[in-house]
Structure formats: C-alpha cells, structure tokens
C-alpha positions as CSV (number, residue, x, y, z in Angstrom):
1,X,-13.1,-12.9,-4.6
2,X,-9.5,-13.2,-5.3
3,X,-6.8,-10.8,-4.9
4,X,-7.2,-7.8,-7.5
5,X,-4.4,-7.6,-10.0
6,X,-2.5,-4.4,-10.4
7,X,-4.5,-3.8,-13.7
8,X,-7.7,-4.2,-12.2
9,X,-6.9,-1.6,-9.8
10,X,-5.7,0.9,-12.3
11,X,-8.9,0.0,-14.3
12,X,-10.3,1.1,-11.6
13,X,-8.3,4.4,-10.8
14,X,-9.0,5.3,-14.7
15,X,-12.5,4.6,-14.0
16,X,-12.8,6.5,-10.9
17,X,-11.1,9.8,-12.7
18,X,-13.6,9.4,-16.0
19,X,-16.5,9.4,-13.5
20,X,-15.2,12.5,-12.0
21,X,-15.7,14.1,-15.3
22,X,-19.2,13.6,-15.2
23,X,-20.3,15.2,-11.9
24,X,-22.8,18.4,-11.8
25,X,-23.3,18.6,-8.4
26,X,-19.3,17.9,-6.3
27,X,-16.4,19.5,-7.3
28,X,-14.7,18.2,-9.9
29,X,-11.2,18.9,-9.3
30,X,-11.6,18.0,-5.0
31,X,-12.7,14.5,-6.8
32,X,-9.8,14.2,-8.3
33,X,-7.5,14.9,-6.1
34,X,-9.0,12.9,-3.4
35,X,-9.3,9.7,-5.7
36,X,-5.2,10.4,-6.2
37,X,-4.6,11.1,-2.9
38,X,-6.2,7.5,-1.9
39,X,-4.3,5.7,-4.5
40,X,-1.3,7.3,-3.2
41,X,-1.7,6.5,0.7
42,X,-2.9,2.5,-0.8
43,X,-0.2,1.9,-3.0
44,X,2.2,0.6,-0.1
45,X,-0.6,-1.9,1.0
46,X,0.9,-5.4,1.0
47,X,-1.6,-7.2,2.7
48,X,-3.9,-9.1,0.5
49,X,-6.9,-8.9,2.5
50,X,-6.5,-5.3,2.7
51,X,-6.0,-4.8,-0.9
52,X,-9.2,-7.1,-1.6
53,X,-11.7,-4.5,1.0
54,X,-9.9,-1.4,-0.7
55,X,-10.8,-3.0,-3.8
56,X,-14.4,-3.8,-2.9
57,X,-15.3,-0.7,-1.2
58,X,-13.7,1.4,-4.3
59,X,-15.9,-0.6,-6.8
60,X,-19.3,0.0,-4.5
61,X,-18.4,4.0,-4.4
C-alpha cells in the first residue's frame, strides 16, 4: 500500500465522524472528540511508514 494522500485521510476523518452519528450503544459526543483528538496528535506525523499504520489501523476500526 502506498502512502495515503491527505484527501484519503480526511475521507477518512469525515467518515469516522458520520459513523459516530450512528452509534446506540457509546457516547456519541466522547466519539467525537476522541476521533479529533487523534487527528490532532497525527497531524505532525512526517514519517511515511507511520502515516501508512495510522492509516491502516484507522480504516480496520
């Protein structure tokens, strides 16, 4: 797998936040936060292996 572009990965964050919409049983808005809190602490990540296992593990959750 290549290195994610910076549009895949806010696909991703817009996906994450639309699935946090949809849960019955968590806390919606600790969902949230914690899925923006994450993007925060990765956004600095350089590294392009790095970005690739954030990117990976992201898209299992």
């Amino acid at each position: 797998m290549s290195t994610p572009t910076g549009r895949q990965v806010l696909q991703l964050y817009r996906e994450l936040l639309r699935y946090g919409r949809q849960l019955q049983f968590t806390d919606k808005d600790y969902f949230v936060n914690r899925v923006r809190k994450e993007f925060k602490q990765a956004k600095d990540i350089e590294k392009a292996e790095d970005i690739k296992f954030y990117f990976q593990v992201s898209c299992v959750v």
